[in-house]
N, C-alpha and C positions, 0 to 999 in steps of 0.2 A: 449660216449655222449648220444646215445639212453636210454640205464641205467640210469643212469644222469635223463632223463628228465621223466622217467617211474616211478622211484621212490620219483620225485617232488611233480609228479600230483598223484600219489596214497596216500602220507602222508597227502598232503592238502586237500585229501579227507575222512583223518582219523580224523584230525584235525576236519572240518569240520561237521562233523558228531557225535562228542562228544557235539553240542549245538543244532543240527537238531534236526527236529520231534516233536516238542515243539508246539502241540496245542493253550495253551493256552496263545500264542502270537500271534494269528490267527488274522489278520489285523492290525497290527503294524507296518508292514511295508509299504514302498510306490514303484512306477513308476511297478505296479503291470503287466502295459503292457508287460514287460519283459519277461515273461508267456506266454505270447499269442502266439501261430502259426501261421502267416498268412500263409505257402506256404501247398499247399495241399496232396502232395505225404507223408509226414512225418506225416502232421496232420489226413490222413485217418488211421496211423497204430498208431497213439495217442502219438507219437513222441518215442516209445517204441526202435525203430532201432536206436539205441545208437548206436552199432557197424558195420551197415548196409549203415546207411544214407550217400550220395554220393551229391555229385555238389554243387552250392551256399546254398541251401536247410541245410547242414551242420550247417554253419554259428548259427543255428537257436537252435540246434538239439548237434553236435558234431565238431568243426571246425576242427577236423585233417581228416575228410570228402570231407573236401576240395578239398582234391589231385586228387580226383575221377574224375575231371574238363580234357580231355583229351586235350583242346586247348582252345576253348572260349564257353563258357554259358553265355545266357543273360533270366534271367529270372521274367514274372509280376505275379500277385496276387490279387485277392479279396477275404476278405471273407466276408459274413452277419451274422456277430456274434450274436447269442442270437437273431434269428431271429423273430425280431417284438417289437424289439428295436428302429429300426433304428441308429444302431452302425455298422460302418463297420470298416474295415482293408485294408489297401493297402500298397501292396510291390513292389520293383524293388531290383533285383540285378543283377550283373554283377560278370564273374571270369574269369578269365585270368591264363595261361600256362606262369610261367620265368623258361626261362631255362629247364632242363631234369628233375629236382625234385619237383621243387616249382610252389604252386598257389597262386596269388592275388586275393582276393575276395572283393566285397564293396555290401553292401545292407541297403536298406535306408526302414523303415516302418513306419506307421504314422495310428494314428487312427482319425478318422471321426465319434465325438458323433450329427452331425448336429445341429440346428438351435436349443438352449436352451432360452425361453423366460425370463427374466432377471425381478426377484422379490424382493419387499422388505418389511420390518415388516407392514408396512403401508400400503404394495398396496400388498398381497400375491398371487393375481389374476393373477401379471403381469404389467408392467408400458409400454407393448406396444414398447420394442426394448427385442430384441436376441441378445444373442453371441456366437461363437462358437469356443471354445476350441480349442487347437491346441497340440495332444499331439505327438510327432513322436523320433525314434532313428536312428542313421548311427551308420555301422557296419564297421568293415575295416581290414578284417582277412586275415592271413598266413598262410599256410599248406605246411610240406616239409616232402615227402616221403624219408623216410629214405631206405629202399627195398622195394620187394614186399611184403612186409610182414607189415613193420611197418610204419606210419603214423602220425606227431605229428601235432596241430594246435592250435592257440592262435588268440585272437581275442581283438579288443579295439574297444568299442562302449560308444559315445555322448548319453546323455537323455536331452532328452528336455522336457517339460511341459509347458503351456502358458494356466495357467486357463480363466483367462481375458487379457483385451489389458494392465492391471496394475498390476499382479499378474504373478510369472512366477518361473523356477527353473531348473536348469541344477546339469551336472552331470555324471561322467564316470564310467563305471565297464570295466573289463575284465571276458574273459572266456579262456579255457585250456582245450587242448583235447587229446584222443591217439586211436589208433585205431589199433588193429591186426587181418591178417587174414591169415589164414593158409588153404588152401584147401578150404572146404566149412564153416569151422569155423569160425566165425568174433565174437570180442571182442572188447570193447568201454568205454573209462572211459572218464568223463568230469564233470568240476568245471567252472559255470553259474553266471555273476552279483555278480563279485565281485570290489564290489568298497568301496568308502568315503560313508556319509550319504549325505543327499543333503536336504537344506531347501529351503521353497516357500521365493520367497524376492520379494521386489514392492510399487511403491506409492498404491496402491488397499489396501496395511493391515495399511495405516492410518486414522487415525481419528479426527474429534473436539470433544474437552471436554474442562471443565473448571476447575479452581483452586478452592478449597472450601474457604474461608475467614477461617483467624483464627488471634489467639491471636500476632502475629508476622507480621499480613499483614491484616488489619479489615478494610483497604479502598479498596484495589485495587483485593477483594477475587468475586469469581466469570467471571475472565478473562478467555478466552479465550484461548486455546492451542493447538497445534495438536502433537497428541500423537501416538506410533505404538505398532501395534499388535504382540506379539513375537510369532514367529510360533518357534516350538521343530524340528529338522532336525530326516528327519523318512531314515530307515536304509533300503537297496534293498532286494530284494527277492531272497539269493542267493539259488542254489541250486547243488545238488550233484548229477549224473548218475553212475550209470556203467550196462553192459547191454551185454546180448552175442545170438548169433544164430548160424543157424547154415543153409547153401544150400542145398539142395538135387536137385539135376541134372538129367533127365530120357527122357527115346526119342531121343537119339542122341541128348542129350544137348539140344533140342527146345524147353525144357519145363522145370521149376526151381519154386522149391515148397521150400517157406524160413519160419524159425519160429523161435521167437526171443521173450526174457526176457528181463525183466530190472526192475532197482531199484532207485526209484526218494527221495533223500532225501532233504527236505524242510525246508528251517530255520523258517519260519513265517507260518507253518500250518500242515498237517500231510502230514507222508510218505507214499508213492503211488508205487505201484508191477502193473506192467504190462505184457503184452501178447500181441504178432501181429502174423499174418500169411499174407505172400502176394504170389500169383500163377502168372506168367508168362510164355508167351508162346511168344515165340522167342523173346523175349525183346521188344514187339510191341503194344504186351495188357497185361494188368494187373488188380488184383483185390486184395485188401487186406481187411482186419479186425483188428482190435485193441483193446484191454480192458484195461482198468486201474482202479482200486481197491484203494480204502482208507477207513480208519477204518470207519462206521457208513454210506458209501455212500449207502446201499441196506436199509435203514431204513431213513424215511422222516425225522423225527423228531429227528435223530441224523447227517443228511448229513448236511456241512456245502458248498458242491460243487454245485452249478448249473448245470453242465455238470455230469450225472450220469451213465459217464464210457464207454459206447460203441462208437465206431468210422467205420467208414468204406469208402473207396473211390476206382476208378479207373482211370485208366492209358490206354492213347488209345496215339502211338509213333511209329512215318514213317519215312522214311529215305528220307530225301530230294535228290532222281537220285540213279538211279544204280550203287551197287557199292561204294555209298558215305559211308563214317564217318559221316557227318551233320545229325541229326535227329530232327523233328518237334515233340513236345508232347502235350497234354493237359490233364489236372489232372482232379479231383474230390474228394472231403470230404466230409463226412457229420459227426458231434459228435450229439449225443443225448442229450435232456436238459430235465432240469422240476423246473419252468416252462418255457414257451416261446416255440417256434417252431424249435429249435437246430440251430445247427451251420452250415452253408454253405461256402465253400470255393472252386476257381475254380482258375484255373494256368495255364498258358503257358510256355512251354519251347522250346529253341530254342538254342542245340548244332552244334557249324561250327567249 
């Protein structure tokens, strides 16, 4: 069965990769949020720990990460995306222990574009009301260690979008994960939003127009009708990882220096090589770093990314009593932008 589901998710990712990387469908696609990090531990090392990433944080990242969950995680989130925006991100998740193999995970995120003043061709100033968007996903993944060694995870996640109170659009993907680890080696393969297309629907895309008179209707031309606007259903942002590191252990184990690759391939933009390094010292405090690379991101005038590639955050994580398994965390992220003031993300964790 393991074989079975390791050369599933490797084909779909050969598959997959024969249409990737394709620049120039560079916003084509939609529910771009999909993309986005809110949880901070992955988002400092720039989500590069394909094979690393552990707890609900997975979910986001690699869902056969999952299993990492030793009984119950309950985990929150902000970040200040693209700071001075006024765009934020907020997460909650929750994971749960079934049984000696299996984790249940659920993680809900939603973005916060705030109070958008509401214009029109007539008034472009503003007609004096706001609205504010409502764009959020739930996640609802599986992860079932198969040994120590191997790890599979799949995930089914809800899109929602609600431009206006009359404009709106849903919509499911899945994701597929696997994860190996062997001694200090870890290895990570995953396939990201895979779903249908999804189109905006709503009384918001209709209109009044009127009929033109013509030689078939010369009295009754110029009436009145309400017509709809046909929106084209836009295709997800899927995407393809694989990713590997590697532990090094020193100090009677107190101290664990990790470094880790990986390979992002994009169906709707270009493909992206990464690097992280995270240092830990008794699994209590941490610090990492993160790069990611895309062709033209070190040249202004060829970068199509706002975020230009550096990441970095820390981990500060106690043991709730002596003795205990429960541990208390709080994260930190920061990515680098241009322009805008980068990206901020901060996390709570709370293992029992």
């Amino acid at each position: 069965m393991k074989k079975y589901l390791i050369l599933i998710i490797l084909l779909s990712g050969f598959v997959f990769q024969a249409e990737a990387g394709n620049p120039d469908r560079q916003g084509q696609a939609g529910a771009y949020e999909l993309l986005l990090n809110p949880w901070s531990r992955s988002a400092g090392l720039y989500g590069v720990g394909i094979g690393h990433v552990q707890g609900i944080e997975a979910l986001r990242i690699n869902p056969a990460g999952l299993s990492g969950i030793n009984k119950t995680e309950l985990s929150v989130g902000h970040t200040f995306y693209l700071q001075g925006t006024d765009i934020g991100l907020n997460a909650l998740g929750i994971g749960q222990r079934i049984g000696e193999n299996g984790v249940l995970g659920m993680t809900l995120m939603s973005v916060d574009f705030g109070a958008i003043p509401v214009t029109t061709t007539a008034q472009p100033e503003g007609v004096g009301v706001d609205y504010e968007p409502l764009f959020f996903n739930l996640g609802i993944g599986y992860a079932h260690q198969f040994s120590e060694r191997i790890s599979v995870g799949f995930t089914t996640r809800l899109i929602s979008e609600q431009a206006t109170s009359d404009v709106s659009a849903t919509g499911v993907c899945f994701d597929a994960g696997i994860q190996y680890h062997t001694g200090g080696l870890r290895i990570g393969i995953s396939l990201r939003n895979i779903g249908t297309p999804v189109r905006l629907r709503g009384s918001g895309l209709a209109y009044e127009t009127f009929s033109p008179a013509s030689d078939l209707n010369p009295v009754n031309g110029n009436e009145s009708y309400t017509a709809e606007t046909r929106i084209k259903a836009f295709d997800l942002p899927s995407v393809f990882n694989i990713g590997g590191g590697y532990d090094f252990k020193f100090a009677n184990d107190s101290q664990r220096l990790s470094f880790m690759l990986a390979f992002t391939s994009n169906s709707y933009t270009r493909d992206q090589f990464g690097a992280g390094m995270e240092y830990a010292f008794n699994e209590m405090f941490m610090l990492r770093v993160g790069y990611r690379y895309e062709d033209g991101i070190l040249d202004d005038s060829q970068r199509t990314n706002v975020h230009t590639g550096l990441a970095a955050g820390a981990t500060i994580q106690v043991p709730l009593g002596k003795g205990s398994d429960s541990k208390f965390g709080i994260d930190y992220s920061y990515k680098s932008t241009n322009p805008f003031n980068g990206t901020h993300s901060i996390g709570i964790r709370l293992d029992i």
